[in-house]
C-alpha positions in Angstrom: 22.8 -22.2 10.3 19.3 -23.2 9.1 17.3 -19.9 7.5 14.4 -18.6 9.8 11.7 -19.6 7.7 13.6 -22.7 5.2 10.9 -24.9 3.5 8.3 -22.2 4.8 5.4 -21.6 1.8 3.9 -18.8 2.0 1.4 -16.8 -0.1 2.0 -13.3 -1.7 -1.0 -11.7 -2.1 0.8 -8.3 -3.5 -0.3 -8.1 -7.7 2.2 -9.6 -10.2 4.1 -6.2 -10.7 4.6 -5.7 -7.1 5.4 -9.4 -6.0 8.5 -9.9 -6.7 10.4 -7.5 -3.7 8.4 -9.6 -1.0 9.1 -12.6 -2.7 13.1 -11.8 -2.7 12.9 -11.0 0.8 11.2 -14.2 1.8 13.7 -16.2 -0.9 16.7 -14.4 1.4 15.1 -16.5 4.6 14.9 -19.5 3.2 11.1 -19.1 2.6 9.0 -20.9 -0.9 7.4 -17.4 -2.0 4.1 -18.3 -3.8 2.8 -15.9 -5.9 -1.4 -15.5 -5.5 -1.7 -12.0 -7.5 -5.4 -11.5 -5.9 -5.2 -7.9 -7.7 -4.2 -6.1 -10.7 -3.6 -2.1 -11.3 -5.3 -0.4 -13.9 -5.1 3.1 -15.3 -8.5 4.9 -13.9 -11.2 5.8 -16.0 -10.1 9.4 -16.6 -7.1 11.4 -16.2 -8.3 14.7 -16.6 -8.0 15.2 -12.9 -4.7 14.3 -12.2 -3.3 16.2 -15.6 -5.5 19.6 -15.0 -3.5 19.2 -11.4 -0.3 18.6 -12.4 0.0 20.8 -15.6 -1.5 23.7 -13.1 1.2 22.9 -11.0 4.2 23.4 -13.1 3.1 26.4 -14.8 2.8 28.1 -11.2 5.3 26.0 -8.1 2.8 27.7 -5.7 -1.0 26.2 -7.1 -0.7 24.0 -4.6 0.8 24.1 -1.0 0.7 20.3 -0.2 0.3 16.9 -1.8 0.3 13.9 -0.2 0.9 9.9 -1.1 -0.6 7.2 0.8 1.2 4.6 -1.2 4.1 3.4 -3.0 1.7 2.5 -5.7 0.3 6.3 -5.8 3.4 7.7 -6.1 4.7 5.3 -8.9 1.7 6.0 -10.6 1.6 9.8 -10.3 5.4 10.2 -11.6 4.8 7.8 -14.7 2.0 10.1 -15.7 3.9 13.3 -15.1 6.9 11.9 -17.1 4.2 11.0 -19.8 2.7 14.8 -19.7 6.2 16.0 -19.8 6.6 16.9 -16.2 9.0 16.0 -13.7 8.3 15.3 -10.0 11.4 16.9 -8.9 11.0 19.6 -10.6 7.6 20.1 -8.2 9.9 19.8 -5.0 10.3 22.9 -3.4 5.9 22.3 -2.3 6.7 23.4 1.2 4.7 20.0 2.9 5.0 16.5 1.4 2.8 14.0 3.6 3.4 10.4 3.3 1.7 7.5 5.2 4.8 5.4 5.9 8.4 4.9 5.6 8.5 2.6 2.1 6.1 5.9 0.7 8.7 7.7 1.9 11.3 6.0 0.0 9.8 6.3 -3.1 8.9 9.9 -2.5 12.0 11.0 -2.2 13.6 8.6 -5.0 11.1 11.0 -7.4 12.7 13.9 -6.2 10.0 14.6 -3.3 12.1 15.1 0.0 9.1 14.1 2.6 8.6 16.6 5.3 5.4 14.4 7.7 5.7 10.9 8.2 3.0 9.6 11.0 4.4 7.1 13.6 1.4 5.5 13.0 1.3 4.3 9.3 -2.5 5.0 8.8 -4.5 7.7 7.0 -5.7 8.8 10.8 -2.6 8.8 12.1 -1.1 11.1 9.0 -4.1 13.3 9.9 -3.2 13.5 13.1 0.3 14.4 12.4 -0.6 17.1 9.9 -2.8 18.4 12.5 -0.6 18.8 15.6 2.3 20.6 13.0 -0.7 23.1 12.0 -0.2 21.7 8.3 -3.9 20.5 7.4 -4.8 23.9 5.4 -3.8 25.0 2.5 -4.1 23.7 -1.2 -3.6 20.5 -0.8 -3.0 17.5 -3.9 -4.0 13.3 -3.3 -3.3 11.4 -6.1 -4.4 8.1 -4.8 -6.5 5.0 -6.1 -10.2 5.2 -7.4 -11.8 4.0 -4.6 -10.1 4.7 -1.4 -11.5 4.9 2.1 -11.5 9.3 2.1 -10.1 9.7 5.6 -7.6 12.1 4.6 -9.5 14.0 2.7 -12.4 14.1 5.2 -9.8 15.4 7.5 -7.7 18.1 6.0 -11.4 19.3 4.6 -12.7 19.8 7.7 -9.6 21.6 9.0 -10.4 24.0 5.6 -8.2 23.0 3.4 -8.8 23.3 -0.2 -8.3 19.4 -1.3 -8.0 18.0 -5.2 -8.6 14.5 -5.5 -6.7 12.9 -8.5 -7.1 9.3 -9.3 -4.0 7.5 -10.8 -5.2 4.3 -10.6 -7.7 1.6 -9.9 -7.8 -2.2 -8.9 -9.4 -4.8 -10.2 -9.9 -8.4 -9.1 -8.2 -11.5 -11.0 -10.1 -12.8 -13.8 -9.8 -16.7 -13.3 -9.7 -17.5 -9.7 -9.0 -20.9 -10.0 -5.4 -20.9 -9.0 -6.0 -18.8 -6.2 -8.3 -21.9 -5.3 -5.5 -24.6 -6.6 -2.6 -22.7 -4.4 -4.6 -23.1 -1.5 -5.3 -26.8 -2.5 -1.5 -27.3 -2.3 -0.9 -26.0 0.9 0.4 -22.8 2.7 2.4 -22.2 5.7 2.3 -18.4 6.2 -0.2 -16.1 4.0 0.9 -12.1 3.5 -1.6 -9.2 3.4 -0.5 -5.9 2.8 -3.4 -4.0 1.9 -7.3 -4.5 3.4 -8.1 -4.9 -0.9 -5.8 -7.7 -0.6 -8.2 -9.5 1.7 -11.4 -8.4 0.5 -10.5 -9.2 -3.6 -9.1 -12.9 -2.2 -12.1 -13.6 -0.2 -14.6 -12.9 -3.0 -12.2 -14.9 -5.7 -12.5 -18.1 -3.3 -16.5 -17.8 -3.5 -17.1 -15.7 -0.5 -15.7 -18.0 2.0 -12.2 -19.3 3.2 -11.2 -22.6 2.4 -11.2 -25.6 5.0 -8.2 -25.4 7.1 -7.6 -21.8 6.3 -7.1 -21.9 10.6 -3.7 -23.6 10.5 -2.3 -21.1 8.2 -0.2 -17.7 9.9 -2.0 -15.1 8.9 0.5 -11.9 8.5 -0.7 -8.2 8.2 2.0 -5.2 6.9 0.2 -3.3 9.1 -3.0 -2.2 11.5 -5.5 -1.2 8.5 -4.3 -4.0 7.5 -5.0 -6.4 10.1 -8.4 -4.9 10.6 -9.3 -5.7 7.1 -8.2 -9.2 8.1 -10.3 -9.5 11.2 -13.4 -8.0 9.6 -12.8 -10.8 7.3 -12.9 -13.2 9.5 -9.4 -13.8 9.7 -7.2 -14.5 12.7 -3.7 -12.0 12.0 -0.9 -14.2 13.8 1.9 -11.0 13.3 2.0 -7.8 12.4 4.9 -6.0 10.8 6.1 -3.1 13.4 6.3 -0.9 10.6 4.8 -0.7 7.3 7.8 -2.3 5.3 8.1 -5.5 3.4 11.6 -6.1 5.3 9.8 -5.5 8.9 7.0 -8.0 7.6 9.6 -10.8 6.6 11.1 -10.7 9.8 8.5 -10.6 11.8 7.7 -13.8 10.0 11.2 -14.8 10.8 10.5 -14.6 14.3 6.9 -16.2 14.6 8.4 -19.3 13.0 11.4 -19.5 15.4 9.2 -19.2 18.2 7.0 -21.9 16.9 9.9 -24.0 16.0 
């Protein structure tokens, strides 16, 4: 039997480190994965907040009452430092509430020793808040680590429920620093094109000169998710799918079944 999506190409936006999953899962269908790393992840400018956190933390389990991870990224991120400072993760487990945005967060979470205790059903920052606030669990101490620049929803929400909130950057993202075989992969052609975060979008448009190239209309746009997909439309983008949940396996096969219904 012919695979769902054989001969497909299709872009992977994710950065270098992270491509390589989606592009297995897309090899798996019989897809061309094509790398175009539109972002790389940097340390942020300082640690001090994120070490002053976590070195607080595991001289007393109860400094903070919450901590929360609205990507896989954050949490990778937050348990390479704390191995570097000497600290395990799981050794911070028994914080009564552990918030994650989705189910791969989840995943990752709890492979660092983090059992999850909120997962929205809608994999968005307002629909974490949401769930956080109908369990009476938005008060408290609570702990982000998270990216540099982020969009603040959570934090504007559990601080407005009164919770006392720590912000700790573990990393930051940065755009490519030649753009010109972002421009060439586009040049070649693409069948499908994969967002999974709205920095995804924003860091590709400004690498192809502000603008989307000619013909960028005959190309499937797919989304990981509804930030996601709004990011796309904002950008002028038309999303043809959207992954039912925030997975890279939900994404390939929703994929899957665009083609066969285009077939």
């Amino acid at each position: 039997m012919t695979a769902p999506l054989a001969g497909k190409r299709v872009g992977v936006t994710r950065s270098r480190a992270q491509a390589s999953t989606l592009a297995r899962l897309l090899e798996e269908v019989g897809a061309v994965p094509v790398e175009l790393p539109v972002l790389t992840f940097r340390d942020p400018p300082s640690w001090d907040a994120f070490d002053a956190a976590v070195t607080a933390w595991a001289a007393d389990p109860a400094h903070f009452d919450a901590v929360a991870f609205t990507s896989t990224n954050a949490v990778e991120r937050a348990a390479a430092r704390a191995r570097a400072l000497g600290v395990d993760l799981a050794a911070l487990g028994a914080t009564p509430t552990v918030a994650v945005i989705g189910a791969a967060t989840a995943e990752q979470a709890s492979a660092h020793g983090l059992t999850p205790t909120v997962l929205p059903e809608r994999s968005t920052s307002e629909g974490l808040v949401a769930a956080l606030a109908s369990e009476g669990l938005d008060r408290g101490r609570w702990l982000i680590p998270r990216a540099l620049v982020a969009r603040g929803v959570l934090e504007a929400g559990l601080r407005a429920a009164g919770a006392d909130v720590t912000i700790a950057p573990v990393y930051a993202t940065a755009p490519p620093e030649d753009p010109e075989p972002l421009r060439a992969t586009f040049r070649a052609g693409l069948d499908v094109l994969t967002f999974c975060s709205g920095s995804a979008v924003t860091y590709l448009r400004d690498a192809l000169g502000g603008a989307w190239p000619p013909g960028i209309e005959e190309i499937a746009i797919a989304s990981i998710g509804p930030m996601t997909t709004a990011a796309c439309r904002d950008a002028g983008l038309e999303v043809a799918v959207e992954a039912p949940t925030a997975r890279l396996g939900a994404l390939v096969d929703a994929i899957a079944t665009l083609s066969q219904e285009h077939a």
